[in-house]
NUPA-174912 format. One line per field, with one value per residue (C-alpha): residue number from 1; residue in one letter; z, x, y. Coordinates in steps of 0.25 Angstrom, whole numbers, plus 5000, padded with zeros to 4 digits. Layout:
! residues N
n: [NUM ...] .
res: [A ...] .
pz: [Z ...] .
px: [X ...] .
py: [Y ...] .
! end
This chain:
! residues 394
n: [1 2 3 4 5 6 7 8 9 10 11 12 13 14 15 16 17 18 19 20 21 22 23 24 25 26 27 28 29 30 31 32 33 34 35 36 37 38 39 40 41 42 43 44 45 46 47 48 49 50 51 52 53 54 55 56 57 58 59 60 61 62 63 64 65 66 67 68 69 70 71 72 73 74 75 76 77 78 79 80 81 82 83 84 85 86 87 88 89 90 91 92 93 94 95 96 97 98 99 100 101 102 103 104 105 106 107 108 109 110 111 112 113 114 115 116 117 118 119 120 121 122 123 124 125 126 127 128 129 130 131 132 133 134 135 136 137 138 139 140 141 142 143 144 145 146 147 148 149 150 151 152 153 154 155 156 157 158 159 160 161 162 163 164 165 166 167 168 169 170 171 172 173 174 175 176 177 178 179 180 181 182 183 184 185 186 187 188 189 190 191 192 193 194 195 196 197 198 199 200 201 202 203 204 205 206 207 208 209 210 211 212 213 214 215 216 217 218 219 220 221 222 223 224 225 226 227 228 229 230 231 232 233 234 235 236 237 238 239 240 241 242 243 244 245 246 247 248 249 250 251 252 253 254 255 256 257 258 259 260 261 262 263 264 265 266 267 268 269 270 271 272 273 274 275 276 277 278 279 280 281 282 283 284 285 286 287 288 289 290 291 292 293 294 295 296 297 298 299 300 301 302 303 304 305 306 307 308 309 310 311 312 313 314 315 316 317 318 319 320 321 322 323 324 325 326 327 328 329 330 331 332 333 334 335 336 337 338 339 340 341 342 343 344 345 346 347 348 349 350 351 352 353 354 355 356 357 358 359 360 361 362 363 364 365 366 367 368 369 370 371 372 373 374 375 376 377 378 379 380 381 382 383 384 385 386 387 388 389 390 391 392 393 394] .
res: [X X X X X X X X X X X X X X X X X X X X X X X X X X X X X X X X X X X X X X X X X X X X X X X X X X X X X X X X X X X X X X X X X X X X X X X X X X X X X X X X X X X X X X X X X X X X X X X X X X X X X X X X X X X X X X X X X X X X X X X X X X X X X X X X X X X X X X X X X X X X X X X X X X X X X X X X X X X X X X X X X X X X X X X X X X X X X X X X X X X X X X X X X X X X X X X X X X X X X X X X X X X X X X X X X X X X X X X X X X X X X X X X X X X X X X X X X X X X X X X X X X X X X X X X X X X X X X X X X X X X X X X X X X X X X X X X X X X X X X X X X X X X X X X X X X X X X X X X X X X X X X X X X X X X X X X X X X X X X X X X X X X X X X X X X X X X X X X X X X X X X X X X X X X X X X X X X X X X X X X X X X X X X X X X X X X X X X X X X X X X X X X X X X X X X X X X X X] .
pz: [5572 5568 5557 5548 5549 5548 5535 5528 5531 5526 5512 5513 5514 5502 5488 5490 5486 5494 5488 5495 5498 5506 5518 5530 5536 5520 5515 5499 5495 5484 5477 5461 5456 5441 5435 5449 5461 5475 5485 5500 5507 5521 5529 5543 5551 5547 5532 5531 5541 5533 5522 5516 5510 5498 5498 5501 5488 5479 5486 5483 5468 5466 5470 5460 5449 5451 5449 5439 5431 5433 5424 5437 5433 5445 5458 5471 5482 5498 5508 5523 5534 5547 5557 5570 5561 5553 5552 5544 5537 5532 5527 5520 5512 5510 5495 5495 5499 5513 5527 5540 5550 5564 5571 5584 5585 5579 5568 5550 5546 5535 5530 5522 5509 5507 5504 5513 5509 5502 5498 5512 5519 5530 5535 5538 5543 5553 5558 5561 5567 5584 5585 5597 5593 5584 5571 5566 5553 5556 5556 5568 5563 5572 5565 5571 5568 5565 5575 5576 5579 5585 5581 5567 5562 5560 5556 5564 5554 5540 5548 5538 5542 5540 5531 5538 5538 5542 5533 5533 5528 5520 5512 5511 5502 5493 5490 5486 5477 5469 5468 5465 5456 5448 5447 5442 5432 5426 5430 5420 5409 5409 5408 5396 5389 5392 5378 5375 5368 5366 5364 5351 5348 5345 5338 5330 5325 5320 5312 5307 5304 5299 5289 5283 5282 5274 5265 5262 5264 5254 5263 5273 5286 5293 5285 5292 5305 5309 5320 5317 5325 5312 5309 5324 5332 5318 5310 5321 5317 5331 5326 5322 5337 5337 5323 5323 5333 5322 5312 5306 5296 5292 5297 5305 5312 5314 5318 5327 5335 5336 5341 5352 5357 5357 5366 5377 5375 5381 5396 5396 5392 5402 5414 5411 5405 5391 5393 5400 5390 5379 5386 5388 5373 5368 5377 5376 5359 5362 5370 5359 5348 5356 5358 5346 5338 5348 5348 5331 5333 5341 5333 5321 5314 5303 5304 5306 5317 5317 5324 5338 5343 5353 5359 5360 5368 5378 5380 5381 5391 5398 5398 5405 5416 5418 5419 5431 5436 5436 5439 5436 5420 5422 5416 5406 5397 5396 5397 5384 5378 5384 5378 5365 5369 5370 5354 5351 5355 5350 5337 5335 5340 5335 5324 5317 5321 5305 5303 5311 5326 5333 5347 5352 5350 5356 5369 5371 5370 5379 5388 5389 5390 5402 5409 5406 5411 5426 5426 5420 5429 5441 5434 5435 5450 5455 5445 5452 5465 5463 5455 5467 5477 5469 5467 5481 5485 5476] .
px: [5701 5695 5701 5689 5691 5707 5704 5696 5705 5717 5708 5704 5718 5726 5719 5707 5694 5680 5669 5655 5649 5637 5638 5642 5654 5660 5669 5675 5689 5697 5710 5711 5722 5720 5716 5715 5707 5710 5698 5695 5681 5680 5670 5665 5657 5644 5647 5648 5636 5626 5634 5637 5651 5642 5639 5653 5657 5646 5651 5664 5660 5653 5664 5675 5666 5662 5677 5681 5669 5678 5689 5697 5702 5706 5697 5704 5695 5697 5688 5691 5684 5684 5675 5677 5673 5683 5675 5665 5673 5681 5667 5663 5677 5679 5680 5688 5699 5696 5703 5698 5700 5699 5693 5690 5706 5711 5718 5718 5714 5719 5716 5726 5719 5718 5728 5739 5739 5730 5733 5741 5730 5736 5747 5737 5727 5735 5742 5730 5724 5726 5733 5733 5747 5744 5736 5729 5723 5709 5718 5726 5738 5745 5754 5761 5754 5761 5764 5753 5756 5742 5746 5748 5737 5730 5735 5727 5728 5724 5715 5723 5729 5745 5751 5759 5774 5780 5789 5781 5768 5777 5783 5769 5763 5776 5773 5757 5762 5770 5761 5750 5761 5762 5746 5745 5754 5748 5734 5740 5743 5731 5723 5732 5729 5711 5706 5701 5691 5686 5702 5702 5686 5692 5703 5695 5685 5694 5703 5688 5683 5697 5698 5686 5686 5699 5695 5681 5676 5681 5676 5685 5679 5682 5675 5664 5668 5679 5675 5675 5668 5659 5655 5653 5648 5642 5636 5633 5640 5642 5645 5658 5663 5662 5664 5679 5684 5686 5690 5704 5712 5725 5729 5740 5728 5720 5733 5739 5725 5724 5739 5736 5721 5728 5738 5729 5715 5720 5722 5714 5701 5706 5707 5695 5686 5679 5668 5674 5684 5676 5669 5683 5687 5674 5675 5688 5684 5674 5682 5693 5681 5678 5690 5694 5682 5682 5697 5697 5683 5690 5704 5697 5701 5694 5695 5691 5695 5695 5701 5701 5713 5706 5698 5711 5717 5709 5711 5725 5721 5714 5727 5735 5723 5723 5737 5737 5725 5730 5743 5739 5737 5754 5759 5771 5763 5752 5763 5769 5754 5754 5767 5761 5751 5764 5770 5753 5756 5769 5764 5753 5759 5774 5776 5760 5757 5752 5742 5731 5730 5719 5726 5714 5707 5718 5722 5705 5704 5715 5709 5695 5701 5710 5697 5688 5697 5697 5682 5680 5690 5682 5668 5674 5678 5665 5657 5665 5663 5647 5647 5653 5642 5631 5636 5639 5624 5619] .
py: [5724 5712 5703 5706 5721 5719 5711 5722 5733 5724 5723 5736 5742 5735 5733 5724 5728 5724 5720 5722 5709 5715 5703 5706 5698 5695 5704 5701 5708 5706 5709 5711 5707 5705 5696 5688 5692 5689 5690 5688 5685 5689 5681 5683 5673 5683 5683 5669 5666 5656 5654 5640 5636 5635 5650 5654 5648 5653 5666 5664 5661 5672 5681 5674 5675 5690 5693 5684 5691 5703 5698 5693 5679 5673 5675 5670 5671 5669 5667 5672 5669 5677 5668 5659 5647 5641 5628 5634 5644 5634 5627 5638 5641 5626 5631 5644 5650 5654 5657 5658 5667 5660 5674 5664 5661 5670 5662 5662 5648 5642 5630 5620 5621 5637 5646 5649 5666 5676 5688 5691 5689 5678 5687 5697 5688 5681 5695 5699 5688 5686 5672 5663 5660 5650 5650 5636 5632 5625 5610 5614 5617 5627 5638 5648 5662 5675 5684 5695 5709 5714 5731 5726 5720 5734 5748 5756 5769 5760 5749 5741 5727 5726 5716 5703 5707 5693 5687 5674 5683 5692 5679 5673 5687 5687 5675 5677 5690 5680 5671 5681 5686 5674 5672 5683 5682 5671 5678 5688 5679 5673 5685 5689 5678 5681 5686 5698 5696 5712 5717 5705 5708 5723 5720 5710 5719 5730 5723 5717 5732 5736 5723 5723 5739 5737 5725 5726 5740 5751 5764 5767 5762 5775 5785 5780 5775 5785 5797 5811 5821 5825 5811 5806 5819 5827 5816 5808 5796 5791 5776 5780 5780 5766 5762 5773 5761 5751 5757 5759 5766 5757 5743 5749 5757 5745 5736 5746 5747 5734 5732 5743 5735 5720 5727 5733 5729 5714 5719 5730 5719 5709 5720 5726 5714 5713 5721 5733 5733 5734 5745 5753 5748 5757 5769 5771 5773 5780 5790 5791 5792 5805 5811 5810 5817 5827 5832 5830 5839 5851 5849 5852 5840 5832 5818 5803 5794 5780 5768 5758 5766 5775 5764 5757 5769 5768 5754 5759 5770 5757 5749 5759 5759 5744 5744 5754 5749 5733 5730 5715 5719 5725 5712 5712 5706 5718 5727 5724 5724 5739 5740 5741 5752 5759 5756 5759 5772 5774 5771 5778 5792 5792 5781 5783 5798 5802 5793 5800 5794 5799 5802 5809 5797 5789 5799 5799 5783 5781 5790 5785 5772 5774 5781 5772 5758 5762 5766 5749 5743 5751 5744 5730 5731 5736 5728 5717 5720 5721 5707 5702 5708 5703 5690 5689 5693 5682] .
! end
């Protein structure tokens, strides 16, 4: 098996994704690890056949840029070329990340100014590779290579590549987690301290409503914006379901709602981006407006709903999906934020359970909210990968 094919079943058999470049001889996987984002470029003699070193880096470009727009903050790229010229390889990956591999010796070149290990991928490189004994950098500095064991390099019920076992390799890894560890942790904190500009927008705008409502309007602002199923299905006020969202009843009300957005609206925005959150944000009311006029309508019961609380639900039902979906968004510090969820709960359905809480409305937001997240984190990934092949065709 060839060291091209050994490399797409090793990427194929852990956690990387592909995506389709259209070109023969270049493959592009990568490696999401929010908010960074670990890539590898596979080229072959015929993918980079006619291309200039200034191609590669407009190439190169373009691929950072398709996943920074996908709210990935940090882009690490790396280029690795499988051909028998390691004069023009190295040419052409003058300004990037790049290795070689020697196919005409046999050997992984390294040169002095790139990085010593990515991702694991030397050990299993160099295992792989058929040595003459020695391996040597394009300067000519000789280095004893590891000893290769030909029946390991594939598994011939998986056709995937085994990981390197030697103590030198194994050190080498332990050492990239910790220091992936540590990027990521103060990734981590920087994306904590990226605004949200939608979550404070909301916020903004109801304690708005709720002000002005108290102190300049006589008429209760919810005899005319609440939901009932009379007023919205019979009388066809449909503006209701949008208007019933920023409406409250008491400054507790208004407070507590509040409280409980501040708290999870943050990290579900950063994961999902502003847009796709703001979408979530208005489905997720929607979905509680719904549910709740309909039970009320089969329960027989007479009365008016108002409040951000069901659309906040499902940005709940969305936090407990990002939290299983991205381990990267597990921090201490988002934990304690969730942490409140939990007190928001508590409140609401043992220490405030008179004062007319909607839980149809709340169980049908939360609901909505934690369907809806997966289906908008699955929209960004293949909106990414299509960004990428079109700006890769340009």
């Amino acid at each position: 098996m060839k060291m091209w094919d050994k490399l797409i079943a090793y990427f194929n058999g852990r956690q990387f994704r592909e995506v389709d470049l259209h070109k023969s001889g270049m493959k592009l996987y990568y490696l999401p690890d929010e908010p960074s984002v670990a890539l590898v470029w596979m080229l072959t003699d015929e993918g980079i056949r006619g291309l200039t070193r200034e191609q590669i880096d407009d190439y190169a470009q373009k691929i950072r840029q398709s996943f920074l727009q996908q709210q990935f903050e940090f882009v690490q790229l790396q280029l690795l070329f499988l051909t028998d010229n390691v004069t023009r390889a190295k040419e052409l990956g003058a300004h990037q990340m790049f290795w070689v591999v020697d196919e005409a010796y046999g050997r992984l070149v390294i040169f002095e100014n790139q990085p010593e290990e990515y991702l694991g991928l030397r050990g299993m490189i160099e295992t792989n590779l058929s040595f003459g004994g020695e391996s040597r950098n394009s300067e000519g500095y000789q280095k004893t290579a590891r000893t290769a064991d030909p029946n390991s390099c594939e598994q011939k019920s998986t056709g995937m590549v085994s990981e390197p076992t030697s103590k030198e390799q194994k050190k080498a890894m332990a050492q990239l987690r910790r220091d992936r560890w540590v990027s990521n942790r103060k990734y981590d904190m920087r994306k904590l301290n990226r605004v949200s500009y939608i979550t404070y927008g909301l916020i903004a705008i109801n304690l708005l409503i709720f002000l002005v409502g108290d102190l300049f309007i006589d008429t209760d602002l919810w005899r005319w914006g609440g939901i009932s199923w009379e007023s919205v299905v019979e009388n066809g006020q449909w503006y209701r379901i949008l208007t019933n969202l920023f409406l409250h009843g008491s400054i507790d009300h208004v407070v507590g709602n509040m409280i409980g957005l501040f708290a999870a609206g943050e990290i579900v925005e950063r994961s999902l981006g502003h847009g796709r959150f703001t979408i979530l944000y208005f489905i997720s009311g929607l979905g509680s407006t719904a549910t709740s006029i309909i039970y009320h309508h089969l329960a027989g019961i007479d009365s008016i709903s108002i409040g951000a609380s069901g659309a906040i639900y499902g940005v709940f039902g969305a936090l407990v999906m990002v939290f299983l979906l991205d381990p990267n968004v597990r921090s201490r510090a988002n934990l304690m934020r969730a942490a409140v969820f939990v007190a928001y709960l508590f409140y609401g359905m043992f220490i405030n359970p008179n004062q007319g809480v909607d839980y149809s409305g709340h169980a049908g937001g939360f609901i909505v909210g934690g369907a809806v997240c997966p289906l908008l984190m699955f929209i960004g990934n293949a909106l990414l990968r299509r960004r990428m092949r079109r700006r890769f065709k340009d």
